[in-house]
N, C-alpha and C positions, 0 to 999 in steps of 0.2 A: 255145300261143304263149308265148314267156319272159314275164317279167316287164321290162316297160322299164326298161334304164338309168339308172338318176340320177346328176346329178351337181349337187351340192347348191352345191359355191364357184361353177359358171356358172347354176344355176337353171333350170336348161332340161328339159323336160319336156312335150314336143310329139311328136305322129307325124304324120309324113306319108305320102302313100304314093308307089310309084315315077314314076308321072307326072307329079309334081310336084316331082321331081328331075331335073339337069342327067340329059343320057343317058349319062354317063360315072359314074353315080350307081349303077344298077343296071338290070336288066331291068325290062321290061314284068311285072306282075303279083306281084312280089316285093313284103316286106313292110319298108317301112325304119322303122328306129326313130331316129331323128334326137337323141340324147343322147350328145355327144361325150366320151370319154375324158379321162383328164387330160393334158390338155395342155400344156407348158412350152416356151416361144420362149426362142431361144438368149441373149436375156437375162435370164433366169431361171436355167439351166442351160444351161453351154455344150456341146456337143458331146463327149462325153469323159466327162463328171460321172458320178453317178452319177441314176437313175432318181428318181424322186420319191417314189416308195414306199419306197426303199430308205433316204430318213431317218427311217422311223419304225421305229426299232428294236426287235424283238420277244424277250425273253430268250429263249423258248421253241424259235426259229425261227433255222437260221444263214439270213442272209440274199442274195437273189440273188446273180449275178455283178453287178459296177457297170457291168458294159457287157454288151449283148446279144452274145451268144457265136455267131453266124450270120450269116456273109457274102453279103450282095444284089446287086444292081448298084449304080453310080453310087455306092458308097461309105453305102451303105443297111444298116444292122446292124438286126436283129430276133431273137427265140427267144421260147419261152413260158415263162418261167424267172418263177412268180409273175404269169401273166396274160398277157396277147399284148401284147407291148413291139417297138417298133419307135423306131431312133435314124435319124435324117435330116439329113443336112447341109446343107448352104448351100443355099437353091432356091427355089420355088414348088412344094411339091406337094399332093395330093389323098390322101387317104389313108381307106378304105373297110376295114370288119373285119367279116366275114360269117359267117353259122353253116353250116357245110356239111350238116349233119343235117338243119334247117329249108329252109335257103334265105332268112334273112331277114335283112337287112341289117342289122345293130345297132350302128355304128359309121359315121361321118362328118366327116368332117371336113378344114381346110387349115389349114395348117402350113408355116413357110419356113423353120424348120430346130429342130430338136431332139427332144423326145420326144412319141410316143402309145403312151400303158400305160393297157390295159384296166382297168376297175374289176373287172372278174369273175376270180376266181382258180380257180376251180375247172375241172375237165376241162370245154372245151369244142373242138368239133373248130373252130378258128379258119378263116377262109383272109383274107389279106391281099391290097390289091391296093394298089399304088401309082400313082399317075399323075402326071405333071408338067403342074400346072392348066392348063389348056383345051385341053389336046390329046386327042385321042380314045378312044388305046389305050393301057393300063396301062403303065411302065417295069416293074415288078414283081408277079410275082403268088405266093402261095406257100402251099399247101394245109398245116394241120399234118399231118403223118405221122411216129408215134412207132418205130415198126419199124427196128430195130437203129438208135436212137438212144440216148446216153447221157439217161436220165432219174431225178431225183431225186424221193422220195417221201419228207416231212420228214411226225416224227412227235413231238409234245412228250415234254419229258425232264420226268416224275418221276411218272408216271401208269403204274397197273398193269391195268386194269380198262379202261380207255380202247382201248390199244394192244395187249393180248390181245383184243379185239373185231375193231377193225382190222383184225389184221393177215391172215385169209385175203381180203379186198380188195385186199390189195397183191399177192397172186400172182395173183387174178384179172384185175388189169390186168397185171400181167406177159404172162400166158398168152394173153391177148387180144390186144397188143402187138407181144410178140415183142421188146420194148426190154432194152435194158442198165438194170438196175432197183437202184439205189441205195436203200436206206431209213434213214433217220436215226434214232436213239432214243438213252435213256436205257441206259447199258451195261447194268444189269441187265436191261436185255430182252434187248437183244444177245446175251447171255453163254443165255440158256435158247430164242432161236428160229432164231440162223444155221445151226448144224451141222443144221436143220431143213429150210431150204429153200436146198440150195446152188447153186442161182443164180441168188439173188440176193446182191448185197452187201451188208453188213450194216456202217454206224458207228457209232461210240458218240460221243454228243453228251454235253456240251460240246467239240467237236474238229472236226478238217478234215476235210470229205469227200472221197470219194476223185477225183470226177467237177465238176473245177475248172470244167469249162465245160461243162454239162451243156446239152441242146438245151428240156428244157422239165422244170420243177418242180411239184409240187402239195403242201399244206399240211394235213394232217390235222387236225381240232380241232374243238372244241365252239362254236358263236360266236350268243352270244345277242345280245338287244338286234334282234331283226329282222333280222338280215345277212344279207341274200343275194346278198354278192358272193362270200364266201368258202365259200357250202351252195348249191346250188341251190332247197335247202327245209329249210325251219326240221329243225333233227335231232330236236327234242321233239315234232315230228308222224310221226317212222317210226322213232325208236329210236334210240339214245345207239351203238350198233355199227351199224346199217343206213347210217347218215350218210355212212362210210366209202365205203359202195356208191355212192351218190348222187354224192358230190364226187369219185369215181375215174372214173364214169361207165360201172361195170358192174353185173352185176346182183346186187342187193342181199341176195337168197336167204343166211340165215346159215349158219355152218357154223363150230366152234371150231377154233384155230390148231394147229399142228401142233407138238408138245414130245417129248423124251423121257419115253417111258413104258417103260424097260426097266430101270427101278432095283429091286434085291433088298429084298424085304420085310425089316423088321430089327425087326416087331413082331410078336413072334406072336398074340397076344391078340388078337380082335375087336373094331375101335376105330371110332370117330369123331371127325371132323374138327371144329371150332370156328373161328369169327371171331368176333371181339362187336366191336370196334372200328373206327369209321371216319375219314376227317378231318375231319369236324364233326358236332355234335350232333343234325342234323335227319337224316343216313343213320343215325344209331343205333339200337336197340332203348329207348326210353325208359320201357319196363314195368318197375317196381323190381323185379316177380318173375318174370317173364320168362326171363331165360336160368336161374335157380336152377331152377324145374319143369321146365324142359328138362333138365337134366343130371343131377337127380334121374332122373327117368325112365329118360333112355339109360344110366345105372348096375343102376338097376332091371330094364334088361331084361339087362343084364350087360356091356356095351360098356363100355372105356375111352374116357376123353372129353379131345383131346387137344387144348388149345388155342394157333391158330397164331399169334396177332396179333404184330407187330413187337413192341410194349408191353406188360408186364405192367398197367401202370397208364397213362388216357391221359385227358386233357381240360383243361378251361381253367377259372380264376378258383375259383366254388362246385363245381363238375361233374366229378366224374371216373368213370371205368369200371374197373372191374379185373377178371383174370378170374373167372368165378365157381369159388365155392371146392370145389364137386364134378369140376372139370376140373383133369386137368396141365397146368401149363406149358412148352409147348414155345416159350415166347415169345423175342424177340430178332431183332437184327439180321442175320439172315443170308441166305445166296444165294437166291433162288428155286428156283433146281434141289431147295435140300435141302427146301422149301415140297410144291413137286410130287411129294418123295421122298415124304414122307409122305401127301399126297393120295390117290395113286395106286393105295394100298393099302387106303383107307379102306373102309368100307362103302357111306358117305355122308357128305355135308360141310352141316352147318347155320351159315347165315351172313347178311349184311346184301346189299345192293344197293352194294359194294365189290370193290375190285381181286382180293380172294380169292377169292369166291364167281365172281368168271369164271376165276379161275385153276384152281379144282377141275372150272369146266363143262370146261373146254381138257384135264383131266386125265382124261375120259370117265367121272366117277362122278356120279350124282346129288344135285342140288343141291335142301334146302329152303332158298329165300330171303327172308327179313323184310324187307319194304319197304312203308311208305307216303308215305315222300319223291318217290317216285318211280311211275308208272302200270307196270302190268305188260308195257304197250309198249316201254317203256323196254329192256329187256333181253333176252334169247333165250327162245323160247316155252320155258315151263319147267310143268310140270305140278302144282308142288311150289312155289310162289310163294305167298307166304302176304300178302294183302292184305285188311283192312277196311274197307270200305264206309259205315260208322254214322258217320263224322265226316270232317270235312277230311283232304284228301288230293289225294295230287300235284301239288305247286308247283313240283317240277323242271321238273317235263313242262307247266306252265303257261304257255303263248305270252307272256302279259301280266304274269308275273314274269320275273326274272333273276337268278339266284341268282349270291349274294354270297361267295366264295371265303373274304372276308377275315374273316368274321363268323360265328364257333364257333357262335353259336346263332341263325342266320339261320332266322327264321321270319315270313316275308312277311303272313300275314292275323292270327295271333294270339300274336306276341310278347309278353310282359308278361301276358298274361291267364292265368289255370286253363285255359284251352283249348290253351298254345304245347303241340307237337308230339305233339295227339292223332294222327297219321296213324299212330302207332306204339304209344302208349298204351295203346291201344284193341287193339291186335291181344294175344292174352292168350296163356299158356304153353298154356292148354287149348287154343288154336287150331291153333298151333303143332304140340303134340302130337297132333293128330288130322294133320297134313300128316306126319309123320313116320309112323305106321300104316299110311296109305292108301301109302307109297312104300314102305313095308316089302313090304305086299302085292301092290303093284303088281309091285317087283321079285322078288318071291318070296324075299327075306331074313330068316331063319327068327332069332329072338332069340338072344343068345349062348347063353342062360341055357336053353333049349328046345333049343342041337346034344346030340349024343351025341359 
């Protein structure tokens, strides 16, 4: 059974069941949840205005149409464009919003004219009923059905790691659907996954989309703090990429996104792949010797060790990272494509719980990944997850934290202390290097230094 409604500006937080609802309310044995939406009388918002969610404006997010884009009777506009929105004009009516999956009423309420927008944003099969108060049978009723509908799938602009997760989600609701399937990103995703999946359409955010009045929208993203209007479940209890499954409303099963892999080798040498860098200090490697014994080593075994990070040098205030001095730098601002060019060819890629390290999983090579910011739930089952156990760890994935975007050295239980950011400390080059052994053998990849 969902989780009840809130809605915290009316306080309301009651169930009843259907017998104890007018009989215009619902069936006999149905389950109602009696927690109305937001609601705005036309003087508040007149008729016309835009929604009430639509003044909080999100940079990440282009935001609805200002008027539900779906024509009803009586002059009755609805869509699911950001949640099941329904505009009403001048009247008496009754307005009920039900799960067609369950059967259980989760919506109630009267209204003489202007809006009801669901609190819940995420796929849920809506049905609407309308009725003009005290009369028996609905004026309106209308089941969502996304099947050859124009639908938008917004995805934040500036995330690499996030939105390579996502995105075989987005074709699974595609393929499910059958809809006209918009998806929004940051160009640089655009430019390495359209020519990938053509049809679907692909924009590049910050810009217009193509599908101005789309029949219903859903919002990709990470949303802590307890939100489950916009997740149906916390994403730090099934995975930082599985989340996608959940809020699209199919099935969750991972599987990496689809890229070009038909770029011409241009290294001949037996190489390996590097990241060391992330956007803040707790996804880092914080072992002073750490990536140095590693790249020791993969020299030692005879590999070039080629490092990709945007930055040759990156961090804040006292703290910086540079590459380590036994890798090349192949660092800088460039395309993804040329990121995946080099990937693709790698042996292996060693990296953090970072936009790269899913970038090379999407590239089909094996990934050793260093994280204890993060549970190894968090990421795609990886057999080569290098995590420590002997000290703190996993505050990403901690329900009762909320990590802090804005804060280079966010470290929720032992900031300031000799203890901040053992979750990483602790994990040592020697550990490291025995995950790199075991994948050698695993994949049967015989040392440079041992070919003929």
């Amino acid at each position: 059974m969902p989780e009840q409604e809130k809605n915290t500006s009316q306080n309301i937080n009651q169930e009843k069941t259907a017998q104890d609802a007018p009989k215009h309310m619902g069936v006999a044995g149905q389950n109602v949840f009696f927690a109305p939406p937001q609601i705005v009388t036309a003087s508040a918002v007149p008729q016309g205005a835009d929604a009430p969610n639509v003044a909080l404006k999100d940079p990440f997010f282009a935001p609805p149409p200002a008027v539900p884009t779906q024509e009803g009777p009586l002059g009755i506009k609805f869509d699911f464009n950001d949640g099941c929105r329904v505009l009403l004009p001048k009247g008496q009516w009754h307005v009920q919003i039900e799960d067609a999956e369950s059967g259980n009423i989760i919506f109630i309420c009267d209204v003489d004219e202007g809006w009801v927008v669901s609190t819940k944003k995420y796929y849920i099969p809506f049905v609407i009923k309308v009725w003009k108060r005290g009369e028996p049978n609905p004026v309106f009723m209308h089941e969502l059905n996304l099947t050859g509908k124009e639908v938008v799938l917004k995805f934040p602009v500036g995330t690499v790691g996030d939105t390579v997760g996502w995105l075989p989600y987005a074709e699974k609701f595609y393929l499910k659907h059958k809809c006209a399937t918009e998806l929004t990103m940051g160009k640089d995703m655009v430019d390495i996954f359209a020519a990938q999946y053509p049809n679907i359409q692909f924009s590049a955010m910050p810009g217009k989309v193509r599908y101005e009045k789309p029949y219903a929208t859903y919002k990709m993203g990470l949303f802590f703090r307890g939100d489950k209007n916009n997740q149906p479940i916390d994403f730090r209890q099934v995975g930082l990429h599985r989340t996608a499954g959940y809020i699209l409303g199919v099935d969750p099963t991972e599987e990496p996104p689809k890229v070009n892999l038909s770029y011409e080798r241009k290294i001949k040498e037996p190489y390996v792949v590097i990241a060391t860098k992330a956007s803040s200090l707790p996804k880092m490697w914080n072992n002073g010797h750490g990536w140095d014994i590693v790249c020791k080593y993969l020299k030692f075994l005879g590999y070039r060790v080629l490092a990709i990070d945007r930055e040759y040098i990156f961090g804040q205030n006292f703290t910086y990272q540079q590459v380590p001095r036994d890798a090349e730098d192949f660092t800088g601002n460039k395309p993804l494509a040329e990121r995946i060019e080099l990937l693709q060819h790698a042996d292996f890629f060693v990296g953090l719980s970072s936009g790269l390290s899913w970038l090379a999983w999407a590239s089909k090579i094996p990934v050793v990944m260093i994280s204890g910011f993060t549970l190894p739930i968090c990421e795609w089952n990886n057999p080569y997850r290098v995590f420590n156990s002997h000290g703190c760890n996993g505050c990403w994935d901690d329900v009762n934290e909320n990590f802090d975007h804005k804060d280079f050295f966010w470290c929720p239980k032992h900031k300031g202390t000799d203890r901040q950011f053992e979750c990483t400390r602790l994990i040592t080059g020697k550990q490291v290097v025995g995950h790199i052994d075991r994948l050698m053998k695993d994949k049967n990849i015989a040392a440079p230094k041992d070919r003929k």
